[in-house]
Biotite code that builds the C-alpha atoms (Angstrom):
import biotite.structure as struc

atoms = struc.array([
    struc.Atom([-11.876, 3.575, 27.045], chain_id="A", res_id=1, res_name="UNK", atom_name="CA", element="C"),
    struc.Atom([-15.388, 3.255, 28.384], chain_id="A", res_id=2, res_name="UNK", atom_name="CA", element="C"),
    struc.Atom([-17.651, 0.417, 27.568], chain_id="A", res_id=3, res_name="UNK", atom_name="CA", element="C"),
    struc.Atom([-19.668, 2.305, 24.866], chain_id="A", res_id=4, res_name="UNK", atom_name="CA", element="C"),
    struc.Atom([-16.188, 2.518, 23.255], chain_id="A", res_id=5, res_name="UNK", atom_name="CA", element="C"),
    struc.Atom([-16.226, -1.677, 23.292], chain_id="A", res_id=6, res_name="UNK", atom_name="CA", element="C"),
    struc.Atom([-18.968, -2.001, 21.729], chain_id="A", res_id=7, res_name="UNK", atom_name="CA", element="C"),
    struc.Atom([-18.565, 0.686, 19.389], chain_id="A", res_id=8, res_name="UNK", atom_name="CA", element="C"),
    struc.Atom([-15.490, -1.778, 18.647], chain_id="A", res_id=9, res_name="UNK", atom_name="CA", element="C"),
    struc.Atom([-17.067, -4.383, 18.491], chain_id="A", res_id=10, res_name="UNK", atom_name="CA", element="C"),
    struc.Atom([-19.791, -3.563, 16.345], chain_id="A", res_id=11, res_name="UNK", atom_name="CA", element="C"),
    struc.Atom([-17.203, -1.616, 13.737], chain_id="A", res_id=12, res_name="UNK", atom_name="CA", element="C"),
    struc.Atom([-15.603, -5.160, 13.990], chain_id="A", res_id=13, res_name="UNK", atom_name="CA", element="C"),
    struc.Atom([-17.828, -7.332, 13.168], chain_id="A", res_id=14, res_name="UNK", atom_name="CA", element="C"),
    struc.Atom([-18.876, -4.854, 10.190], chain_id="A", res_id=15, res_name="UNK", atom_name="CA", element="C"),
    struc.Atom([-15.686, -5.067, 8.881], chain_id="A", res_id=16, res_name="UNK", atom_name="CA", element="C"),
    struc.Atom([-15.914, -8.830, 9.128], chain_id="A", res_id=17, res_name="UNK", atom_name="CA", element="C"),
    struc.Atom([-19.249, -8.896, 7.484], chain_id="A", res_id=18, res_name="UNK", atom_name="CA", element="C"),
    struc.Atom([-18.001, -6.815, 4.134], chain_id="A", res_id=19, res_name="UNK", atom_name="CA", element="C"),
    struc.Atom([-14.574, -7.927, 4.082], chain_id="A", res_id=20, res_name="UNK", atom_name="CA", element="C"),
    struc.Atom([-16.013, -11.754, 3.682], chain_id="A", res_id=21, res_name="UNK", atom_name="CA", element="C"),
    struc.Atom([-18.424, -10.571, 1.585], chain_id="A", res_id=22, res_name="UNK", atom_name="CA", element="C"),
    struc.Atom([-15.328, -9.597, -0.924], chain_id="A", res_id=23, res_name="UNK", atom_name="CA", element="C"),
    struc.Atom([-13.961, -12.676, -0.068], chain_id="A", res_id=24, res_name="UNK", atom_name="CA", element="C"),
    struc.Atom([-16.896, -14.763, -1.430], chain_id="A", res_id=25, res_name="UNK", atom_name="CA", element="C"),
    struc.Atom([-16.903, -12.629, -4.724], chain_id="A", res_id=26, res_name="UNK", atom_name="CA", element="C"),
    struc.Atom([-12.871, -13.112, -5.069], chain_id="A", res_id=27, res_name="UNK", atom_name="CA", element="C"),
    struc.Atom([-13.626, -16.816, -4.139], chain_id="A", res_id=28, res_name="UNK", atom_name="CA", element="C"),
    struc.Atom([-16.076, -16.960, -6.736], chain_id="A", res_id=29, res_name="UNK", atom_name="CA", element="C"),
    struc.Atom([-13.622, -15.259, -9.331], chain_id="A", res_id=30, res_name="UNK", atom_name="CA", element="C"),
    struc.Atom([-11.406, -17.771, -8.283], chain_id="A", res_id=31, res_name="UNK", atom_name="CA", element="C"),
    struc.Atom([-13.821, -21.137, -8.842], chain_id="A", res_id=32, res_name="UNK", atom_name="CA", element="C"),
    struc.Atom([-14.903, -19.694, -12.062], chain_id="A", res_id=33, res_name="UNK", atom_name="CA", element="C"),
    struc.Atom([-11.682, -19.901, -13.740], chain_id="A", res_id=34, res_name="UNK", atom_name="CA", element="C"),
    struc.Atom([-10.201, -23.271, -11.895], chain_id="A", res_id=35, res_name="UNK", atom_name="CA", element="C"),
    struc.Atom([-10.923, -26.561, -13.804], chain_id="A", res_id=36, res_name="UNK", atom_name="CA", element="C"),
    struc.Atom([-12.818, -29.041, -11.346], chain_id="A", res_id=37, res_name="UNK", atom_name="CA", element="C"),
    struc.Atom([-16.489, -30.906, -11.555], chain_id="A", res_id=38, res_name="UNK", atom_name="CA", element="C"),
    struc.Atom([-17.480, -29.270, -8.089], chain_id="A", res_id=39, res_name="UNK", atom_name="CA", element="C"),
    struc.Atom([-19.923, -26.433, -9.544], chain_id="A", res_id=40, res_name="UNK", atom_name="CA", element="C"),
    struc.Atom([-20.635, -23.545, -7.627], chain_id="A", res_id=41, res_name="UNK", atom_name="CA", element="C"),
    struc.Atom([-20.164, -25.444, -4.230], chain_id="A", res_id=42, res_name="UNK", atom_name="CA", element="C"),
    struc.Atom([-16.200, -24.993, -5.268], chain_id="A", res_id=43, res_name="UNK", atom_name="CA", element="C"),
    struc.Atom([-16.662, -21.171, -3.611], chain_id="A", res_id=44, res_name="UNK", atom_name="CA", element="C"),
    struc.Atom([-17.197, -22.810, -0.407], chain_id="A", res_id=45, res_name="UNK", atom_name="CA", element="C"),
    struc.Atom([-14.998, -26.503, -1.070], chain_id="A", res_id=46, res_name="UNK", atom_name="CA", element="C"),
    struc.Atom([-12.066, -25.551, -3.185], chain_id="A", res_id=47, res_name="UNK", atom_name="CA", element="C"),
    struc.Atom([-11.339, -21.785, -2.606], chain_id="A", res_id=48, res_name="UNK", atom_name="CA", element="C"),
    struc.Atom([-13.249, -21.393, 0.683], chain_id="A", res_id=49, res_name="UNK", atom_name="CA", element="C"),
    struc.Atom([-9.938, -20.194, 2.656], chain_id="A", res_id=50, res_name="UNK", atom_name="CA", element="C"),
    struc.Atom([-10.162, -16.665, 0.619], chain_id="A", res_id=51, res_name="UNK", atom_name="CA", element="C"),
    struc.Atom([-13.419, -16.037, 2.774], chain_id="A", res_id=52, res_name="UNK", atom_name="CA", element="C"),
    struc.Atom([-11.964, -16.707, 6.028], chain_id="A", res_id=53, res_name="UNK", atom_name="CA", element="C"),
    struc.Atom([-8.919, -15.256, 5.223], chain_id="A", res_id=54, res_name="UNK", atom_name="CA", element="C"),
    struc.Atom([-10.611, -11.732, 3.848], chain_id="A", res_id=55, res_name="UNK", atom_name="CA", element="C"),
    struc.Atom([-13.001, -11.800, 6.666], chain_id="A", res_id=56, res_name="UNK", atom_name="CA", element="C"),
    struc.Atom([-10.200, -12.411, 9.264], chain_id="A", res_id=57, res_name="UNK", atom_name="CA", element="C"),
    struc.Atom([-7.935, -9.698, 7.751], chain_id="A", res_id=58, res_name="UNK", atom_name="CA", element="C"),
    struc.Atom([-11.101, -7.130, 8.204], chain_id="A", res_id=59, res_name="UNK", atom_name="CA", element="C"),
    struc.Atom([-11.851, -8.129, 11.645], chain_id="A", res_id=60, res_name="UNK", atom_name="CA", element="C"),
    struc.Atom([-8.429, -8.010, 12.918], chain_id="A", res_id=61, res_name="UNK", atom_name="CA", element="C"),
    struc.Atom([-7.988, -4.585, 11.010], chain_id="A", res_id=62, res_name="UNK", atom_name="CA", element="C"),
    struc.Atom([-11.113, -3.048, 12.509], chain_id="A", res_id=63, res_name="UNK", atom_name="CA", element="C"),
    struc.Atom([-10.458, -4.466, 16.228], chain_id="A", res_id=64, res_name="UNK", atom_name="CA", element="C"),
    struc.Atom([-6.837, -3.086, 16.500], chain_id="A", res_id=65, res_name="UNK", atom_name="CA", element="C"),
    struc.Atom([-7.064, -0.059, 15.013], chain_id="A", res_id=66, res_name="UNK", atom_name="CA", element="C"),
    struc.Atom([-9.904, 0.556, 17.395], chain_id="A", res_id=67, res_name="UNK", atom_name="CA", element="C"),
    struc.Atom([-7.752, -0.641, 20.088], chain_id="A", res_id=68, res_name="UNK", atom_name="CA", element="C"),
    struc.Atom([-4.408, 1.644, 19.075], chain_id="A", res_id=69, res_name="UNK", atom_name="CA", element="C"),
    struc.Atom([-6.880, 4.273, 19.520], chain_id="A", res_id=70, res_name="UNK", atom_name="CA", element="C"),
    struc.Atom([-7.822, 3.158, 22.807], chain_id="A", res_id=71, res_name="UNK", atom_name="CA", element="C"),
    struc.Atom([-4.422, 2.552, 24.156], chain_id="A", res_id=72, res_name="UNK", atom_name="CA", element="C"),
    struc.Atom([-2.434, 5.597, 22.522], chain_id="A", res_id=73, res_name="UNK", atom_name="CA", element="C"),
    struc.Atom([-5.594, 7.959, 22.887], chain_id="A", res_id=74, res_name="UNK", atom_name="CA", element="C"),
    struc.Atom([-5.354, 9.607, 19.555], chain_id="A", res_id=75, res_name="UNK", atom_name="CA", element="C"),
    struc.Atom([-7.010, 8.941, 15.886], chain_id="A", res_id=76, res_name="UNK", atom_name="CA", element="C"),
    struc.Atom([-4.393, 9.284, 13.659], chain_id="A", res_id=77, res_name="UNK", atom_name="CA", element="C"),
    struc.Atom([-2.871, 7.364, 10.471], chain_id="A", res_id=78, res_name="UNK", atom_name="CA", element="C"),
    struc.Atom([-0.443, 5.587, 13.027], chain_id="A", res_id=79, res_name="UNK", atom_name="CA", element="C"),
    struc.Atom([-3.076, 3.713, 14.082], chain_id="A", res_id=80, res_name="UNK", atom_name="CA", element="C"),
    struc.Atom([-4.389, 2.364, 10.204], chain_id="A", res_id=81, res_name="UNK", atom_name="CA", element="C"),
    struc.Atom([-0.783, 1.581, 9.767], chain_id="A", res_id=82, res_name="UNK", atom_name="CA", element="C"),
    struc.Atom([-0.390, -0.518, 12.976], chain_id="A", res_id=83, res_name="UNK", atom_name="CA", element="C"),
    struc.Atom([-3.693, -1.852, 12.438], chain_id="A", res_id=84, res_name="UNK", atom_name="CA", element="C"),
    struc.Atom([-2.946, -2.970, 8.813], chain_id="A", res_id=85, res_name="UNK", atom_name="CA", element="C"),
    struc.Atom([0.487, -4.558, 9.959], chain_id="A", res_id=86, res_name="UNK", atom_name="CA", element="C"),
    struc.Atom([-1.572, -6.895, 11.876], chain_id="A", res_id=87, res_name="UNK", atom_name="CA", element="C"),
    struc.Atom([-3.960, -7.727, 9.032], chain_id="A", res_id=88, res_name="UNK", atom_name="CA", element="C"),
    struc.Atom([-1.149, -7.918, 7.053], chain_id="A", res_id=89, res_name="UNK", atom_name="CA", element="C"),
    struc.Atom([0.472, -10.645, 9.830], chain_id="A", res_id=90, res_name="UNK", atom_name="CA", element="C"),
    struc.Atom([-2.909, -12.843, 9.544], chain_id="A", res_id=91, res_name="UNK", atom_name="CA", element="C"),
    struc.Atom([-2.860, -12.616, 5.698], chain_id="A", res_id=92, res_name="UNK", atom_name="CA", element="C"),
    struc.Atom([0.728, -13.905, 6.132], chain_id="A", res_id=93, res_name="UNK", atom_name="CA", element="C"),
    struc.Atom([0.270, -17.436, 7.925], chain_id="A", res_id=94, res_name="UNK", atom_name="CA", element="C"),
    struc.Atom([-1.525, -19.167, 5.028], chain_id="A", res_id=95, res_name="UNK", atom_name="CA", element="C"),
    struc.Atom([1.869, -18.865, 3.272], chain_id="A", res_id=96, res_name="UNK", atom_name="CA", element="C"),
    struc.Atom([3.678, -20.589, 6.584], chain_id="A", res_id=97, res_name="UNK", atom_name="CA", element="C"),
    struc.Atom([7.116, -18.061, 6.138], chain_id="A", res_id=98, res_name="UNK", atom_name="CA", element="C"),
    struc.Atom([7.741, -15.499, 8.386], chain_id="A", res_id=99, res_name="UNK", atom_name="CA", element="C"),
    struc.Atom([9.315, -13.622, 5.744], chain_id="A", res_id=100, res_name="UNK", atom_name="CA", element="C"),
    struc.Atom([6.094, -13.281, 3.837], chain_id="A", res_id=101, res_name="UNK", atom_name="CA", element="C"),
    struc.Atom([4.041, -12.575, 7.177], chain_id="A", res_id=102, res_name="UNK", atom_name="CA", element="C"),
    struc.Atom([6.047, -9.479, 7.371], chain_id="A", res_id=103, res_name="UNK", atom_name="CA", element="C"),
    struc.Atom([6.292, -8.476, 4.269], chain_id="A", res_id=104, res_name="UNK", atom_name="CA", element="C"),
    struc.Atom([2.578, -8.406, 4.551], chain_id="A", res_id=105, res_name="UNK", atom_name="CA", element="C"),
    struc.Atom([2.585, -6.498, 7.298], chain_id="A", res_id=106, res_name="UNK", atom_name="CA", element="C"),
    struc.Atom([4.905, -3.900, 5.992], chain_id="A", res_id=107, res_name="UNK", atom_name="CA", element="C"),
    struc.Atom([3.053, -3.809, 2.771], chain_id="A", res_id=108, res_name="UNK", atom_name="CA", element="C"),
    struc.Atom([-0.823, -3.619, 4.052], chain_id="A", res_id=109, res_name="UNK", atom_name="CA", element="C"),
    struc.Atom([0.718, -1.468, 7.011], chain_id="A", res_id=110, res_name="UNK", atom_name="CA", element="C"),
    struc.Atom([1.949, 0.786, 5.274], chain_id="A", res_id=111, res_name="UNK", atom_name="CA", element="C"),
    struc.Atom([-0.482, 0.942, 2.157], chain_id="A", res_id=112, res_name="UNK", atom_name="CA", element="C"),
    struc.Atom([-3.137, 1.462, 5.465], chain_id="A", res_id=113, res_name="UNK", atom_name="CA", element="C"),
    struc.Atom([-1.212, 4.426, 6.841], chain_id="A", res_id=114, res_name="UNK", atom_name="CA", element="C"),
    struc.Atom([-0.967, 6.249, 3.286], chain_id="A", res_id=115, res_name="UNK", atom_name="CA", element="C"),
    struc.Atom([-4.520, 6.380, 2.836], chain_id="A", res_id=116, res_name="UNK", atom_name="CA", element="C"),
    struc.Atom([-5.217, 7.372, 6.224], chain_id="A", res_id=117, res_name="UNK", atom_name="CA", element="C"),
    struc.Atom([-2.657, 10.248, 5.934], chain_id="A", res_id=118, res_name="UNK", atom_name="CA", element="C"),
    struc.Atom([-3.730, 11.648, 2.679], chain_id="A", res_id=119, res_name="UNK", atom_name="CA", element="C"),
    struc.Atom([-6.919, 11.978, 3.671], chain_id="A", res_id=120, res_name="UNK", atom_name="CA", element="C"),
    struc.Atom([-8.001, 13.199, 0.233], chain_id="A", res_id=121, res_name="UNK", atom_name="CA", element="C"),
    struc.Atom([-8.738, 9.354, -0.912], chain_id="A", res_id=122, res_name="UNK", atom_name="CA", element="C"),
    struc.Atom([-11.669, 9.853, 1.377], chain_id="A", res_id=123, res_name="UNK", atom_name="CA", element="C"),
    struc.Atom([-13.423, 12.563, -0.370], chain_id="A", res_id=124, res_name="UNK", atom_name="CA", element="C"),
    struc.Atom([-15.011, 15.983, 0.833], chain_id="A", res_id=125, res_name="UNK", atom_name="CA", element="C"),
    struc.Atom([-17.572, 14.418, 2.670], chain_id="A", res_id=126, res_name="UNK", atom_name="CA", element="C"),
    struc.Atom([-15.172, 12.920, 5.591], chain_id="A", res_id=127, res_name="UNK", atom_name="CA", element="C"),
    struc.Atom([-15.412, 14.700, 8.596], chain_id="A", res_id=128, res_name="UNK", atom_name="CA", element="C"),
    struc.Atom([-18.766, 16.190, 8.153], chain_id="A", res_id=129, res_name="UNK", atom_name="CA", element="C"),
    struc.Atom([-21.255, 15.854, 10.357], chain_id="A", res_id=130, res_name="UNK", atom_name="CA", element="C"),
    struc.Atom([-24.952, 14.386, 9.066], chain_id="A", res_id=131, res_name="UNK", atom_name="CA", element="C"),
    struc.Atom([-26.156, 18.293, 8.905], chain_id="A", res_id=132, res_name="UNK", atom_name="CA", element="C"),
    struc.Atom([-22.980, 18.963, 6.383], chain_id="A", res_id=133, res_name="UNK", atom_name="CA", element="C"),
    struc.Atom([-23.506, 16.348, 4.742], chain_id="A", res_id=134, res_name="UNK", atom_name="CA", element="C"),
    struc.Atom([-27.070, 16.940, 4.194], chain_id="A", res_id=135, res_name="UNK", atom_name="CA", element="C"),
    struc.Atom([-26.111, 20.389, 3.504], chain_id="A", res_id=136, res_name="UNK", atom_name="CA", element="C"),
    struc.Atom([-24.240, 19.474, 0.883], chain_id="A", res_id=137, res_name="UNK", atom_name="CA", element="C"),
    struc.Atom([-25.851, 17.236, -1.119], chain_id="A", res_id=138, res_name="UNK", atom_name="CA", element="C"),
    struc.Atom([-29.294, 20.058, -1.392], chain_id="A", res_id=139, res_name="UNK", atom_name="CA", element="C"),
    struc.Atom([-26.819, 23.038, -2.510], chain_id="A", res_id=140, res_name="UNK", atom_name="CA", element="C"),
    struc.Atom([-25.644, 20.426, -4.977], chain_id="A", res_id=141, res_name="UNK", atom_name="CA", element="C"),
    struc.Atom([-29.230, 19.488, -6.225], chain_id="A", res_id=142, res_name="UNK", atom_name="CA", element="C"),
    struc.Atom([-30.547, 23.014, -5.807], chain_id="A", res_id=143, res_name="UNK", atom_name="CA", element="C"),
    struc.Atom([-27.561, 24.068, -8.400], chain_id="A", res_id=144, res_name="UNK", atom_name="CA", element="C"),
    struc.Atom([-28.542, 21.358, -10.991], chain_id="A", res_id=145, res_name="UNK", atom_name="CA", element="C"),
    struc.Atom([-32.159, 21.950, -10.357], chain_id="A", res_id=146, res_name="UNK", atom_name="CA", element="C"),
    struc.Atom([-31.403, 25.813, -11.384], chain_id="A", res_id=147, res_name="UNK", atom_name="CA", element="C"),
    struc.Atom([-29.393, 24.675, -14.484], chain_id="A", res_id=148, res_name="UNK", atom_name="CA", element="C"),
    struc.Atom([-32.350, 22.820, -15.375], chain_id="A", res_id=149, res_name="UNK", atom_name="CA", element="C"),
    struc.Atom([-34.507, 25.511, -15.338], chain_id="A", res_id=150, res_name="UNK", atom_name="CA", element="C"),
    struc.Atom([-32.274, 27.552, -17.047], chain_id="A", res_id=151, res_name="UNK", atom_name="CA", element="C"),
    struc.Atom([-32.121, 25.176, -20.275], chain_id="A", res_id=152, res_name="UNK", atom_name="CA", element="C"),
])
């Protein structure tokens, strides 16, 4: 692993930590709009706060090992989702304070992780493709419809 590879890590990390709290604020919201307190909208942040952390913790800690199974085993496979999701299923699992439930969580998300990752198909045609494919794609597509168009 070189250290173009860290920071590629890094910065997929820190992405992943970015959205994944980002869905943490709207579940947080979700949450303070159906709880019964005076607190307003400063409840996201006050009363249900923890879902932020927690969903931008679980994305960090997904993104940063799967990127490091990769580094240590030296192949991109589903293995590495499913080890990767174990251990964002671990972190998910010490709000609750059982160790039963952190690995139940890590069973669950790790293996939920490596099913999508091995199916491949929940990704769509496009993964895989470089920018040219993609791009090569997307005009047949639009050259198709335009002709359809015409047709009409």
């Amino acid at each position: 692993m070189t250290a173009h590879d860290n920071k590629d890590c890094l910065y997929e990390a820190g992405k992943t930590t970015v959205i994944a709290g980002s869905l943490g604020l709207v579940v947080s919201a979700m949450q303070n709009t159906v709880q019964k307190h005076k607190e307003g909208a400063k409840g996201v942040f006050t009363r249900t706060g923890g879902t932020i952390g927690i969903f931008a913790a679980m994305g960090g800690i997904f993104a940063i090992t799967e990127c490091a199974t990769k580094g240590i085993r030296g192949e991109d496979d589903a293995l590495n989702a499913g080890i990767a999701g174990c251990a964002a299923g671990l972190a998910a699992g010490i709000k609750t304070h059982s160790i039963a439930k952190m690995c139940a969580a890590c069973a669950g998300v790790g293996a939920t992780m490596f099913a999508y990752e091995y199916s491949g198909e929940l990704k769509g045609s496009m993964a895989g493709k470089t920018l040219e494919e993609r791009k090569d794609v997307r005009d047949s597509f639009f050259k198709g419809y335009k002709k359809a168009e015409e047709q009409a």
